[in-house]
Each structure stands twice: as C-alpha cells, then as structure tokens.
DORO-871012 format. One record per residue (C-alpha): x, y, z; residue number from 1; residue in three letters. Coordinates in nm, 3 decimals, always signed. Layout:
<rs>
(r (X Y Z) NUM "ALA") ...
</rs>
This chain:
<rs>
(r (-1.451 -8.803 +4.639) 1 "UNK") (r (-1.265 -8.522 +4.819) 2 "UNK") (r (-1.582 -8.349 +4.956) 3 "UNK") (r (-1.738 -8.686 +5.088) 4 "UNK") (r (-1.385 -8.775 +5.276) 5 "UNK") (r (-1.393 -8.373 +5.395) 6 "UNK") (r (-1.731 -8.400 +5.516) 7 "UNK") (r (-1.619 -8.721 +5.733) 8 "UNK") (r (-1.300 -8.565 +5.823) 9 "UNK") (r (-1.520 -8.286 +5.966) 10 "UNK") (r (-1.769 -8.500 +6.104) 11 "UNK") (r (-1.466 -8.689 +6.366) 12 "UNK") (r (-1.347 -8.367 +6.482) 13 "UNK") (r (-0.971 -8.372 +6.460) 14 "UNK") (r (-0.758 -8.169 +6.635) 15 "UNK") (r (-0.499 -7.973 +6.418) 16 "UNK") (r (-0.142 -7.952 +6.513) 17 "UNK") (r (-0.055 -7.905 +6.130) 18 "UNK") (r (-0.081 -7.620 +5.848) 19 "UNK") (r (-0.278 -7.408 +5.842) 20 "UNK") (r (-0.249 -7.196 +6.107) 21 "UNK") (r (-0.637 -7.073 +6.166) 22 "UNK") (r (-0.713 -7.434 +6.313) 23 "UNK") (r (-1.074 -7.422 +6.210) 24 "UNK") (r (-1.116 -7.170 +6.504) 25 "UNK") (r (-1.524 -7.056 +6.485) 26 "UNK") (r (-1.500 -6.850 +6.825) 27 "UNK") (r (-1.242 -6.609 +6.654) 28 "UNK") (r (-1.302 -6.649 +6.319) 29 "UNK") (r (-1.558 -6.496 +6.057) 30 "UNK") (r (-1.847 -6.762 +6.033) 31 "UNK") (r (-1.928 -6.668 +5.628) 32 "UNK") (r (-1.556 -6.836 +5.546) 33 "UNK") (r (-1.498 -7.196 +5.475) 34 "UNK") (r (-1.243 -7.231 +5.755) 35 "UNK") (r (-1.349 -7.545 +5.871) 36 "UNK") (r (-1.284 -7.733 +5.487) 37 "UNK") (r (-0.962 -7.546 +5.474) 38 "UNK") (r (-0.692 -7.822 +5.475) 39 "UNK") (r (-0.321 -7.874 +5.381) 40 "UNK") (r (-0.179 -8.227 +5.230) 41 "UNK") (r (-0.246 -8.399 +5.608) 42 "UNK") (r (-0.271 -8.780 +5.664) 43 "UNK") (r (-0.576 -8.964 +5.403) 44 "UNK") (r (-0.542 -8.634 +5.164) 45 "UNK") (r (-0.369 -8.648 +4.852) 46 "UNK") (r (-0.061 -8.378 +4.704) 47 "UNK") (r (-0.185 -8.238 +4.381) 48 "UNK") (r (+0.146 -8.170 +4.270) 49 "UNK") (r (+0.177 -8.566 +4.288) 50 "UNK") (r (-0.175 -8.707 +4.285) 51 "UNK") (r (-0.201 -9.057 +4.366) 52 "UNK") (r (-0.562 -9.142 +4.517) 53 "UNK") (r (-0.849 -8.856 +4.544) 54 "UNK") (r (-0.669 -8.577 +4.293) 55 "UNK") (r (-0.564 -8.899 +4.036) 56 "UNK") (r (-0.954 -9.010 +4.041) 57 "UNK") (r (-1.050 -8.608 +4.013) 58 "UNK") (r (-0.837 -8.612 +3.699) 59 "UNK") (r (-0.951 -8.912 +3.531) 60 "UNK") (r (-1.267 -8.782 +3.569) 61 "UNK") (r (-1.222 -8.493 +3.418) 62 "UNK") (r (-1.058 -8.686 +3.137) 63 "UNK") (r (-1.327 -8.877 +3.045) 64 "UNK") (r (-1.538 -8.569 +3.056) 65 "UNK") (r (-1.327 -8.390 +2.765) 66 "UNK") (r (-1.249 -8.706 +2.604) 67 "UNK") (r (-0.872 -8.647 +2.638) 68 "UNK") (r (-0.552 -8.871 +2.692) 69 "UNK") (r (-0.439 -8.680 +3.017) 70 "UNK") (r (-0.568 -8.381 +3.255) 71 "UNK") (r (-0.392 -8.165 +3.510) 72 "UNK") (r (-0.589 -7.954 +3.744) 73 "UNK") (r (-0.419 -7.623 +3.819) 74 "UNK") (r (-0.575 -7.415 +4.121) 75 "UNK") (r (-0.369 -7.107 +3.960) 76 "UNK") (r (-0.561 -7.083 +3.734) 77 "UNK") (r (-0.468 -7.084 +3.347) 78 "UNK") (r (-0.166 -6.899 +3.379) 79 "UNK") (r (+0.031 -7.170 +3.543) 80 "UNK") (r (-0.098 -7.422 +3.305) 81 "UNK") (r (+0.037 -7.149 +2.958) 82 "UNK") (r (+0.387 -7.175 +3.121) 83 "UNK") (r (+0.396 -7.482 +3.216) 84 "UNK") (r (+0.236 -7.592 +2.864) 85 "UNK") (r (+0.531 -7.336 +2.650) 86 "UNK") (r (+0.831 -7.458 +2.911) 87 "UNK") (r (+0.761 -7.831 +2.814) 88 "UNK") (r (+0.754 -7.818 +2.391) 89 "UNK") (r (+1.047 -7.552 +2.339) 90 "UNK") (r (+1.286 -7.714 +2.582) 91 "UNK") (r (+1.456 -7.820 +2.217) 92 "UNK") (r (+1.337 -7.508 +2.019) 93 "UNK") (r (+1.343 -7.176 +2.145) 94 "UNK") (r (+1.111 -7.089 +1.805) 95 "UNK") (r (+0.750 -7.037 +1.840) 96 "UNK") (r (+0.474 -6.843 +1.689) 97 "UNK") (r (+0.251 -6.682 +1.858) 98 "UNK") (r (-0.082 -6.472 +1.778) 99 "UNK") (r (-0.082 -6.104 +1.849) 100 "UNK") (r (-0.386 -6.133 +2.071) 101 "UNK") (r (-0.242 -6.382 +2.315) 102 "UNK") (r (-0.285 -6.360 +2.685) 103 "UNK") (r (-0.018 -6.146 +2.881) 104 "UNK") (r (+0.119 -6.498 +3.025) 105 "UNK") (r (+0.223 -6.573 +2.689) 106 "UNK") (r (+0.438 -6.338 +2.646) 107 "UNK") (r (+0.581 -6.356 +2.992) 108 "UNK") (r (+0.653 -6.703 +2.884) 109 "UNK") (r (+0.812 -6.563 +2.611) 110 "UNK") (r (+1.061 -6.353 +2.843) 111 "UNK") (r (+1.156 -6.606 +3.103) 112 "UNK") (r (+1.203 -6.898 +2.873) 113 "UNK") (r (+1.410 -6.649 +2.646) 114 "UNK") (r (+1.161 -6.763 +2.325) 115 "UNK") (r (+1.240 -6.653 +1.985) 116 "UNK") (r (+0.873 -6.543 +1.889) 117 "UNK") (r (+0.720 -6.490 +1.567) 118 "UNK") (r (+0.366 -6.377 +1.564) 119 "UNK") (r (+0.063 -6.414 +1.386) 120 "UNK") (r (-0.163 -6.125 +1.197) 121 "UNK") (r (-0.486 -6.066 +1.283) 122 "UNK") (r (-0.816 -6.001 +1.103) 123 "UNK") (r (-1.009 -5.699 +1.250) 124 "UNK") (r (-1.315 -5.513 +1.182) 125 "UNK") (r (-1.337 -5.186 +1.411) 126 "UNK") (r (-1.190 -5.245 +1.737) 127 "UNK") (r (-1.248 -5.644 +1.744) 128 "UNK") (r (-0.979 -5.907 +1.649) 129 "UNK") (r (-1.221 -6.200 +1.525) 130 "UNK") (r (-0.975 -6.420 +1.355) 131 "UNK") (r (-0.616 -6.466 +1.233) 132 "UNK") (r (-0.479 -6.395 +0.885) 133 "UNK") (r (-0.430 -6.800 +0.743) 134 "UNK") (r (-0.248 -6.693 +0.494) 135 "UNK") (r (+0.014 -6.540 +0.690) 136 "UNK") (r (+0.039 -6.836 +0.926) 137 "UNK") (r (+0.119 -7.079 +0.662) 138 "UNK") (r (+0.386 -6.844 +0.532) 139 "UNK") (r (+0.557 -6.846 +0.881) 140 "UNK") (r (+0.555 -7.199 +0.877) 141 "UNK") (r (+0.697 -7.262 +0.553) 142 "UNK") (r (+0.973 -7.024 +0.666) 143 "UNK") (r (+1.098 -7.129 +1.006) 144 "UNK") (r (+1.100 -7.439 +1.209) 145 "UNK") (r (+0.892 -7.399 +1.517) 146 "UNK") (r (+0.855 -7.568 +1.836) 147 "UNK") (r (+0.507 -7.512 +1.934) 148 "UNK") (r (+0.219 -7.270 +1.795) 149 "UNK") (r (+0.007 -7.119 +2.082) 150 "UNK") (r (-0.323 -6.977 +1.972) 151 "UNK") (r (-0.643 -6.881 +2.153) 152 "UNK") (r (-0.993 -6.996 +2.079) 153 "UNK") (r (-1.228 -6.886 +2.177) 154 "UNK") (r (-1.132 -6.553 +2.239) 155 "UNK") (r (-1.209 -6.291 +2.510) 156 "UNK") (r (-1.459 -6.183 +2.297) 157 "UNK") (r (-1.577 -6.528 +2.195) 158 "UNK") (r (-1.430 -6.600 +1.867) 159 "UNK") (r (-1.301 -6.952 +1.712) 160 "UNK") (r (-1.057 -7.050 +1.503) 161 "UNK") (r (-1.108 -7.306 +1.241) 162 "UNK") (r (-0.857 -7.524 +1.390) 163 "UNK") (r (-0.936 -7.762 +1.157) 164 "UNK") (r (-0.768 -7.550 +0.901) 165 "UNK") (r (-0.489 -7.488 +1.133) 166 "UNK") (r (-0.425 -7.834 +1.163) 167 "UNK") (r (-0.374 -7.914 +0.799) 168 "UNK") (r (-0.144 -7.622 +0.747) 169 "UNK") (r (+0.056 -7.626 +1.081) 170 "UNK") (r (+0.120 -8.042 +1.011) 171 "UNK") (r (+0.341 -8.144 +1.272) 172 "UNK") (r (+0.398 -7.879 +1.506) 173 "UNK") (r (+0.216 -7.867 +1.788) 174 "UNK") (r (-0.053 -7.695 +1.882) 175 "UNK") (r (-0.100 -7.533 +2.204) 176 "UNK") (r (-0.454 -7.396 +2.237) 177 "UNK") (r (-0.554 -7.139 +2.534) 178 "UNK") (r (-0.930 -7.211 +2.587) 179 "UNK") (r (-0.897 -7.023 +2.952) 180 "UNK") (r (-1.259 -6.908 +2.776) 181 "UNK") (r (-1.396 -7.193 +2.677) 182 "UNK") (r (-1.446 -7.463 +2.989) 183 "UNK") (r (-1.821 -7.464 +2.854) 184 "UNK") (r (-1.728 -7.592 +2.494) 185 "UNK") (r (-1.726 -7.969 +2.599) 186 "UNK") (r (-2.175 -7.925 +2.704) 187 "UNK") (r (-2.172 -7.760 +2.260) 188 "UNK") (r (-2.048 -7.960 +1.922) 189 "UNK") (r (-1.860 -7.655 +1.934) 190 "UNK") (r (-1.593 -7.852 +2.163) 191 "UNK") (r (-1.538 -8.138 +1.889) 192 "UNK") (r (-1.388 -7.855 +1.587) 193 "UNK") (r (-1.087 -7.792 +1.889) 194 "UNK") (r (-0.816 -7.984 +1.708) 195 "UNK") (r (-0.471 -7.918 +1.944) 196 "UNK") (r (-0.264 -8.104 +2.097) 197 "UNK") (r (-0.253 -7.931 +2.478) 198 "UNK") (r (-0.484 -7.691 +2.612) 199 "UNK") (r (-0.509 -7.487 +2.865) 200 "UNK") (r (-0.872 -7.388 +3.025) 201 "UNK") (r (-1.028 -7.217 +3.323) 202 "UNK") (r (-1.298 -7.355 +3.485) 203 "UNK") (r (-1.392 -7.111 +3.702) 204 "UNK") (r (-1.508 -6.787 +3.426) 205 "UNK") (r (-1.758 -7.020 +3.224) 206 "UNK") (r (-1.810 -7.298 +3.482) 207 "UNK") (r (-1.890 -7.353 +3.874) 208 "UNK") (r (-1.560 -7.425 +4.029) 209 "UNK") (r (-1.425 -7.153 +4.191) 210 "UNK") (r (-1.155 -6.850 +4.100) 211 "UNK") (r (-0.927 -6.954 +4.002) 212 "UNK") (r (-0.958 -7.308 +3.907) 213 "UNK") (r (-0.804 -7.474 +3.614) 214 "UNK") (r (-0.683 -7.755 +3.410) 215 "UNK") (r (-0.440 -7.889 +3.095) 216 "UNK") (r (-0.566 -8.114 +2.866) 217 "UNK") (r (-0.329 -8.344 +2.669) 218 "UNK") (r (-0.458 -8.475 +2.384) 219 "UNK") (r (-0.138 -8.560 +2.198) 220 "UNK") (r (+0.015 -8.930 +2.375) 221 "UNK") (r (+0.352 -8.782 +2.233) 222 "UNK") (r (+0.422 -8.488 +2.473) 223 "UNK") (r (+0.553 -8.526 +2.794) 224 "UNK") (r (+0.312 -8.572 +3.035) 225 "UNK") (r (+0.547 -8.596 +3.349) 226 "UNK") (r (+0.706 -8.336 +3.207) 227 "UNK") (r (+0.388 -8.074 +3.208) 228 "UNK") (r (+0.340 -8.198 +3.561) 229 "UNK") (r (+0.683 -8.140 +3.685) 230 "UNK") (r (+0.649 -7.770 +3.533) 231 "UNK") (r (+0.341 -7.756 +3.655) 232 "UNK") (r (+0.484 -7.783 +4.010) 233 "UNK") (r (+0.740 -7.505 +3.962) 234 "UNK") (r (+0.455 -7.252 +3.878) 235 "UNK") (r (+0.214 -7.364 +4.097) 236 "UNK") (r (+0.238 -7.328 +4.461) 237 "UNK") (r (+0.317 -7.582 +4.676) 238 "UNK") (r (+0.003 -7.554 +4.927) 239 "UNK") (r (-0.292 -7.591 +4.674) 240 "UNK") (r (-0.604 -7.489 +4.765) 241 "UNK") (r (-0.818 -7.714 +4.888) 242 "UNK") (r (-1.111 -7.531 +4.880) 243 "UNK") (r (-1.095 -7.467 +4.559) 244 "UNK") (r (-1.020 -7.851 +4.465) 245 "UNK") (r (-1.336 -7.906 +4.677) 246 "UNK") (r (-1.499 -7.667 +4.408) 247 "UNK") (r (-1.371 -7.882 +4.094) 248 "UNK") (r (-1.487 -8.199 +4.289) 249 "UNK") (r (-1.837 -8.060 +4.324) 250 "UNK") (r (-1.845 -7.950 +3.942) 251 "UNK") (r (-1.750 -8.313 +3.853) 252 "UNK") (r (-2.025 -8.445 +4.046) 253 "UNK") (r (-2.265 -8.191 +3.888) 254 "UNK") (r (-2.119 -8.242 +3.564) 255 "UNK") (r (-2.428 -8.386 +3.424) 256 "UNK") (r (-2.664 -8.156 +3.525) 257 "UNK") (r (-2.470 -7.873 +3.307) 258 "UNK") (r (-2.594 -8.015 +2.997) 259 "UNK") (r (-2.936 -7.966 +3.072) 260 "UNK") (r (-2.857 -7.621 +3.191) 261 "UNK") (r (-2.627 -7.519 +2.856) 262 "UNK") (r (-2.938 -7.605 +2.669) 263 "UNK") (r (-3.148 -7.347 +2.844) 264 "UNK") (r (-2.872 -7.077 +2.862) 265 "UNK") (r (-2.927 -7.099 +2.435) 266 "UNK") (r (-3.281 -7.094 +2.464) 267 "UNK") (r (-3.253 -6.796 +2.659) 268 "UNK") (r (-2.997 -6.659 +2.421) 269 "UNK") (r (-3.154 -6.740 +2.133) 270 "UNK") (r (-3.474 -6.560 +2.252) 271 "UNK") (r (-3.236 -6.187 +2.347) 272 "UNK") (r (-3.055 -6.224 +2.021) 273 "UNK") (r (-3.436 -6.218 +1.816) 274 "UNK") (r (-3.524 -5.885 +2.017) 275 "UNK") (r (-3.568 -5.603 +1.748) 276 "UNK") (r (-3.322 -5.316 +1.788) 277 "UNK") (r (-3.323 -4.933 +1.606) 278 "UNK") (r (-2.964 -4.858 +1.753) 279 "UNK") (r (-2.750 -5.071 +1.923) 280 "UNK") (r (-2.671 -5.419 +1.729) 281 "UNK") (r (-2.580 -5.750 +1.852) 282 "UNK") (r (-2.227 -5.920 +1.723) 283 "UNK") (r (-2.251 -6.231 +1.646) 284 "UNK") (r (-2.187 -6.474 +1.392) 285 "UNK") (r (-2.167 -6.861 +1.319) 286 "UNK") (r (-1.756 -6.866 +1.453) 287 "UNK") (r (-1.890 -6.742 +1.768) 288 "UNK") (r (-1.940 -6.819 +2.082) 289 "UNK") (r (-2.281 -6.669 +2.147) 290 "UNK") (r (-2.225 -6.702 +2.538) 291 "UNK") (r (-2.001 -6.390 +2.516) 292 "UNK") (r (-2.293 -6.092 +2.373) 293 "UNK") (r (-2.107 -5.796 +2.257) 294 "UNK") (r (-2.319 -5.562 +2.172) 295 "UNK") (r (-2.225 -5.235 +1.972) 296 "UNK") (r (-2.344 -4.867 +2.039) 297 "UNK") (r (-2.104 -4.799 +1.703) 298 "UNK") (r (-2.288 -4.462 +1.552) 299 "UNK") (r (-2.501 -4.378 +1.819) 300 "UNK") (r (-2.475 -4.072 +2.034) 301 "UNK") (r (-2.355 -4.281 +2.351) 302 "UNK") (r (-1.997 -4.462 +2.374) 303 "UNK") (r (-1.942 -4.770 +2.562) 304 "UNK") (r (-1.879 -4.643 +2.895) 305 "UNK") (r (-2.207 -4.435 +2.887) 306 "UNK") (r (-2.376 -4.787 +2.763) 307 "UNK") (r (-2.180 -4.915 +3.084) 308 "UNK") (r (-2.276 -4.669 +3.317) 309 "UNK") (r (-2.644 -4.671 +3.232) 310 "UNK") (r (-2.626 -5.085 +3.254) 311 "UNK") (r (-2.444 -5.072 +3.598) 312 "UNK") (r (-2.721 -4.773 +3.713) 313 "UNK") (r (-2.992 -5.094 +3.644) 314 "UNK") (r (-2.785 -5.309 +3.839) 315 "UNK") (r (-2.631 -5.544 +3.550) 316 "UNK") (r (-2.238 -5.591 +3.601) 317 "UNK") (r (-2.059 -5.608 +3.290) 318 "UNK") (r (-1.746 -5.774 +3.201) 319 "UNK") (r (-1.580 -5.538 +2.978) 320 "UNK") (r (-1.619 -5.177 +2.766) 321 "UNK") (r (-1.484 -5.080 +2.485) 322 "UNK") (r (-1.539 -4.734 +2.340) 323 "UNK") (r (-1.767 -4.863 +2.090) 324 "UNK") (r (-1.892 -5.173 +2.239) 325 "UNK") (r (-1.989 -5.361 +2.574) 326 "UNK") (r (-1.952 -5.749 +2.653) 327 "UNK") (r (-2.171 -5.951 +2.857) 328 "UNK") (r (-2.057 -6.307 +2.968) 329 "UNK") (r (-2.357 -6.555 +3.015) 330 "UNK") (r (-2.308 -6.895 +3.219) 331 "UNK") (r (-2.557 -7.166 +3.252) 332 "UNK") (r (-2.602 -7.019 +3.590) 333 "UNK") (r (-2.759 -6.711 +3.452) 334 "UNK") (r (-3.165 -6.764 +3.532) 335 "UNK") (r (-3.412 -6.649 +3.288) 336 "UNK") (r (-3.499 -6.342 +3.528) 337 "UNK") (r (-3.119 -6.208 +3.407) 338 "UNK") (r (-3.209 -6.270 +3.047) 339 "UNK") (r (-3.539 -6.085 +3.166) 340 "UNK") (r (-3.391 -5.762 +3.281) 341 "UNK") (r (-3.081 -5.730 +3.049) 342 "UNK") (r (-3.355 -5.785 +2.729) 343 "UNK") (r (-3.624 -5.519 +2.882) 344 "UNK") (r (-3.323 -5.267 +2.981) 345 "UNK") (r (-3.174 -5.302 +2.644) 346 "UNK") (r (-3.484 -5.266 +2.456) 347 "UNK") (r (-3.572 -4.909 +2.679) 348 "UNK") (r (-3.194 -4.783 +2.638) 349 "UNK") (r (-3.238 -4.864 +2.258) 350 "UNK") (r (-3.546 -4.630 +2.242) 351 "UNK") (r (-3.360 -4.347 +2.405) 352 "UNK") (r (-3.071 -4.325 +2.149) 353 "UNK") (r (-3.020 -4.162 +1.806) 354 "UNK") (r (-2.789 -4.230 +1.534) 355 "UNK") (r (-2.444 -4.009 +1.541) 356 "UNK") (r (-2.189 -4.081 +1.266) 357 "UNK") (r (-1.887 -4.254 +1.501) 358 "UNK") (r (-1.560 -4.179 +1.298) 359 "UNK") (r (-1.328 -4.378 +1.504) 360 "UNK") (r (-1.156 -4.675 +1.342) 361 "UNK") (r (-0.846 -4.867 +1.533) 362 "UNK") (r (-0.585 -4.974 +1.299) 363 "UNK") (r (-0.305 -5.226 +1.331) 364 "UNK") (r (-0.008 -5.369 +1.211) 365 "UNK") (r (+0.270 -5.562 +1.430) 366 "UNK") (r (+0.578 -5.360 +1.414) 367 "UNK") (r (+0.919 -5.467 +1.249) 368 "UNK") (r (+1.134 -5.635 +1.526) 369 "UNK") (r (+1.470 -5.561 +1.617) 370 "UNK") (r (+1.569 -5.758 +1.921) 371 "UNK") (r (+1.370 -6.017 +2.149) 372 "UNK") (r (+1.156 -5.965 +2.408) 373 "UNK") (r (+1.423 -6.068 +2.679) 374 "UNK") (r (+1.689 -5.888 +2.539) 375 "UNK") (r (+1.533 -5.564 +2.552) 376 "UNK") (r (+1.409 -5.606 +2.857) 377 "UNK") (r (+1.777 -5.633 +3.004) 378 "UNK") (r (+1.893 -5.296 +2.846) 379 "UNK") (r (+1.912 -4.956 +2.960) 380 "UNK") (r (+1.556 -4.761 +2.865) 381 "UNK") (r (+1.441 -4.406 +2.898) 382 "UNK") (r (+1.171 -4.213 +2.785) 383 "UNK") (r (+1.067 -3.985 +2.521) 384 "UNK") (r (+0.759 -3.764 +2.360) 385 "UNK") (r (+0.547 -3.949 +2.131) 386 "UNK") (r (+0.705 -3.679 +1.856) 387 "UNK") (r (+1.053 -3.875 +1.933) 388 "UNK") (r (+0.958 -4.227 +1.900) 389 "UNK") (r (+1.003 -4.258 +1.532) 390 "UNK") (r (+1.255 -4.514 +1.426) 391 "UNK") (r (+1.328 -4.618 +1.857) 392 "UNK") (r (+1.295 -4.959 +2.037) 393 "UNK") (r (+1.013 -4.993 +2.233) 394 "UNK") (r (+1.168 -5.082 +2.591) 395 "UNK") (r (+0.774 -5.200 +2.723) 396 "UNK") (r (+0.460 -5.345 +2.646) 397 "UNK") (r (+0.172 -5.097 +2.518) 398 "UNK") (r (-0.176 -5.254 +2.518) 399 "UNK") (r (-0.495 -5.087 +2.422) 400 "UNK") (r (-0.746 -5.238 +2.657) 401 "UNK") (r (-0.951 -5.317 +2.511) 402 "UNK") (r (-0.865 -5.474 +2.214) 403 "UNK") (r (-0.609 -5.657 +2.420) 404 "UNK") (r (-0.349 -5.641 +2.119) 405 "UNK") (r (-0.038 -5.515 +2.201) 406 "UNK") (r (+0.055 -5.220 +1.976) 407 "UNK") (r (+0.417 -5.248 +2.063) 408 "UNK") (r (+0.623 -5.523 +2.267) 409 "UNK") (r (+1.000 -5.470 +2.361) 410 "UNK") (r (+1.228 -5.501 +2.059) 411 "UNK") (r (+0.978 -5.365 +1.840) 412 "UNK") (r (+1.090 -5.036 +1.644) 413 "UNK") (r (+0.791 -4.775 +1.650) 414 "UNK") (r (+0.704 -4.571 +1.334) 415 "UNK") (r (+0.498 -4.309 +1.215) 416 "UNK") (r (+0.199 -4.488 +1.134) 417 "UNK") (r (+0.211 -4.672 +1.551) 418 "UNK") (r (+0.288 -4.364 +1.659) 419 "UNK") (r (-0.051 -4.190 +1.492) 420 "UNK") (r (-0.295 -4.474 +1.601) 421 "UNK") (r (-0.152 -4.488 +1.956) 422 "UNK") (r (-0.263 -4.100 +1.962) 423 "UNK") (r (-0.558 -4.147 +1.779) 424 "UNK") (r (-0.625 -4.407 +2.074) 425 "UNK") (r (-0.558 -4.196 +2.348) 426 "UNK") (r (-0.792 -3.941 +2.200) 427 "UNK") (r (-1.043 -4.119 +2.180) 428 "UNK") (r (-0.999 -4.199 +2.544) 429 "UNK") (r (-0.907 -4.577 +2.532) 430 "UNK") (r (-0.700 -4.678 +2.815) 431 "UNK") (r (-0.338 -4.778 +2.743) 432 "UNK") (r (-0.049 -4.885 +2.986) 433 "UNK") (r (+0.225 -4.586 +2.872) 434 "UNK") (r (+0.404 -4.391 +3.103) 435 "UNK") (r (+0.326 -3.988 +3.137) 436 "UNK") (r (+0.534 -3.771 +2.924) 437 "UNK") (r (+0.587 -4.018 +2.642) 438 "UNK") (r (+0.684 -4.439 +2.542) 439 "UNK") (r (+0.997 -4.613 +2.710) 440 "UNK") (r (+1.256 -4.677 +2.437) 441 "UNK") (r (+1.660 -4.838 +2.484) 442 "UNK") (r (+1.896 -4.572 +2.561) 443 "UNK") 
</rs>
C-alpha cells in the first residue's frame, strides 16, 4: 500500500518543488532521519483528512481487523479522536457523564464544547481506581437524559469494565469507550467483552506504529460517520504525517504476525507472575489486563520511587511510580531476555527488603458542584492557603499523579475532608499540579 508506492516514488527520484521544505536533502541533512519518506499530499498520494485510494484501503483494513462498521486513523494520536468522538454525539445534548478517571482530553472536551458533565464514582483500593461504582451509574441515568457516556477500559493501569453490564443499564445512550490503552485487545478474547458504540485507541503505546498513531472505531451504523471525520479534520492538522501513516501501513501488513507474538508475551507473563515473592506483590486479577504489571512495595521499607530508582540503576525504564507501587508496560515486542532481567532483578530486590507497616491510604470523593467547568474557567480567580479553601470554588484542575483522579475540577466547592487528603497527599510526597502558597478559587 503506501510504503510499496513510497518505495517506488523513491526509487524514480523526483525532484521536489512542493512541501516540505527539507527536499530529501542527504548532503545537509542528518542521515539517522527518515527524510527521504517524508512527504506531503503530492500527485498519486492520498489526503487523510479525505481518503479516497491508499488511506480508504488503510482503513478498511483496519476495519476488518477490529471487526467494526467504520475506522478513522488519527496521526494525533487519541486525543484528536476523544474530541472529535464528544463534538459529534452532544451536538443535540450538552449532557454527558463522564468517569472521574478520564483522560485530561476529556475534560478539555468538556470546556470547549461547554458540556454539562456529570461524573461517575469510582471503586478504589489504596491508591488504584480499578472499577466504577454500577450502582451509581444507573442512578445517573435514571435521573438525567444524556447524550453520550465516555468511559475508559482498560485503564492506565490496565483495568476493564464489564461493559457488558454497562450496556444493559446505560440502554440507549451511547457509549463512547477510550481504549487509547488497549490497541492489543483485538490479538485477546479480551477485545470481544468491549461493547460501545465508538472508540477511541492508540496504536502506538501497545502496538508498532509509531507515536503518536491512532484510530476511531465506529461500531454503531447510527452515528455520524462523516460527521466524526469532518471533526476529525478540525482537530487534526492539516499536513498528516506521513511517516507515521507509513508506520500504521507496516503494522497492517504485520498484523498477522502479532498474534503469534501476543501468545508469547503471556507465556512470558505467565511465567514472571508464578515467581515466588516475600515482599513486593504482583496486582493482578481476572478484570485485568496482565500486559500492564503493577507491582506493589505497599509495607515494605522502600516506596515506589526507591523501587524506581533501583529498577532504572539495572537499566529497566519504567512507565510510571506511585508512592506505593510501580507499573511496567509489556508489548509483544518485549523478548524473553526483558522478561529475563526484570524477573532475576525483582527476585534480588525482593530479598533485600523487610516488611514496614505503610500507613498511607488515599481517599476520595468527587466534590459537590457549583458551576461548570467552562463557566468557572471564565471568572475572576485568586489564590488562597489550604486553611482558606473551605466552602470556595475551585478555579483549576488538581490531579494527584498518580492516581490520575482529579481531586477537584473548576466549579467544584472544596471542603474539609478534600482539603485533609490533598495535605495528606502532599505529605506523603505525591506530586500534584497546585500552585505555591495555596489552591486557585473565584474571587
């Protein structure tokens, strides 16, 4: 497809007198780049923002490969395919519900699209959101009439949803999944519990295709499709990479192959999940994707960044800390020699620890709501000490990262109890976005 006509392209040595401007200059230019593949929408090449040959064919591909009624590729990456995705169901509705552990573009969504969001409670144990509260869900729907609900499964952290469930209690209204996490799910039965009607995923942190690659998945004949495009072509730019197309077009052609590849990525999970610890302790459970390892130093005499540190010392990169655990993402590019040396590392760290009593806990509970989002981001704010906070609006976002939830968004009124587990937080040293000297509140 595009790589084959590239190749040819290439091969016949045109000379460039169009975008971009580097014109495939090798004297000049650093070797190690891909300047020579790096094209614009020229003569024989198709516009992604209007596919009609080599990006339609990409697409259909891609369709058939996660058995859906349409597919958009997106080289921004998930973010343009979550607005484009909320922009198209609440042109109608400005009402949708949300849960608490979305993705920051959600709730930008929310604020430019001036959404009237609800959202949804969250079950937690320690420091980990693993799965919403059902029962409040179906209570929100029998309540208000919504336009769309946007969940994410799997999480950051690897969780599902039983969307299943969801789907019997949400009836009608639409589901808009976020599975930027979850490109991998088609290779698993996993992929067949998704029940949603558009989805948004990211190829490029569980897959080959390059940062950041992307796509939407209809699955619902009902919704708009030339309508998600469209939007799609306001948030996307208007010179796609084609590089990174050239990246999705050599995943397609390697799609196969993955399958063979997922099923040795669980052997070799499988085999560092079975190793026998004294300390630290593997998460994991059958609602989880087993890809993502989190593993907990909870009531031993290290934290997470010390369990990062002493990883990163033995070369292993990891994707995130927490102050009482650490998570590892696995591909089906990960060799058994990187199974090899995480398992031996683990199993020496393991050795070295001792059990300390951890009394940190991380409570939560989504603050009442007195304006939305976009209104209290237009007004006058200032800030105060933490001690002054009872009983204001929150003029900003506060995140503990991790979790990821946001204690507070704008509109929300703080009280005591926010107040006493954002300090708890900081003293326990997890990072939060707040200003120095105290929260932003409405004058």
């Amino acid at each position: 497809m595009l790589i084959d006509k590239l190749d040819q392209y290439i091969e016949d040595n045109y000379y460039s007198f169009a975008m971009p401007g580097h014109k495939r200059n090798k004297n000049i230019l650093n070797k190690a780049l891909p300047y020579d593949r790096d094209i614009t929408e020229i003569r024989g090449f198709d516009n992604l923002n209007d596919p009609k040959t080599i990006f339609k064919d990409m697409e259909d591909k891609l369709k058939e490969i996660y058995k859906s009624f349409d597919f958009i590729i997106s080289t921004n990456g998930s973010t343009c395919g979550i607005l484009s995705s909320i922009r198209t169901l609440t042109r109608k509705n400005k009402n949708i519900l949300v849960q608490r552990n979305s993705h920051k573009s959600v709730y930008n969504a929310i604020e430019i699209f001036n959404l009237d969001a609800d959202f949804i409670d969250l079950l937690i144990d320690c420091d980990i959101a693993y799965d919403i509260d059902y029962d409040d869900l179906e209570n929100k729907l029998k309540n208000k009439d919504y336009s769309a609900i946007v969940l994410t499964s799997p999480s950051y952290e690897g969780f599902m949803l039983n969307l299943k469930r969801i789907r019997k209690i949400s009836k009608n209204t639409k589901i808009i999944l976020d599975m930027a996490h979850g490109s991998h799910l088609i290779l698993d039965k996993l992929y067949d519990e998704l029940d949603f009607d558009i989805a948004i995923t990211s190829f490029h942190k569980n897959l080959s295709a390059l940062t950041p690659a992307g796509g939407v998945i209809i699955n619902n004949k009902s919704i708009d499709k030339k309508e998600v495009r469209r939007n799609m072509a306001i948030f996307q730019t208007s010179s796609p990479s084609y590089i990174i197309c050239q990246s999705i077009d050599d995943m397609i052609d390697n799609f196969q192959k993955f399958y063979m590849l997922y099923n040795s990525l669980n052997e070799n999970l499988d085999d560092l999940y079975n190793i026998k610890l004294s300390n630290l302790k593997f998460i994991n459970n059958k609602n989880k994707d087993k890809s993502k390892i989190l593993i907990s130093c909870k009531n031993t005499n290290i934290n997470g960044n010390d369990f990062s540190n002493f990883l990163y010392k033995k070369k292993i990169e990891v994707e995130m800390v927490s102050y009482s655990y650490i998570l590892l993402l696995s591909s089906i590019f990960n060799q058994k020699k990187d199974f090899n040396k995480l398992k031996q590392t683990i199993i020496n760290m393991d050795k070295n620890l001792s059990y300390k009593k951890d009394s940190f806990d991380f409570s939560y509970k989504i603050p009442k709501r007195a304006l939305s989002i976009n209104d209290a981001l237009r007004r006058k704010k200032k800030i105060v000490d933490f001690n002054n906070a009872d009983k204001k609006i929150s003029g900003s976002f506060i995140y503990a990262y991790p979790p990821g939830i946001p204690l507070i968004v704008p509109g929300e009124i703080f009280d005591i109890d926010i107040i006493s587990n954002i300090k708890n937080l900081l003293e326990q040293s997890v990072q939060l976005n707040i200003e120095k000297g105290g929260f932003i509140i409405l004058d």
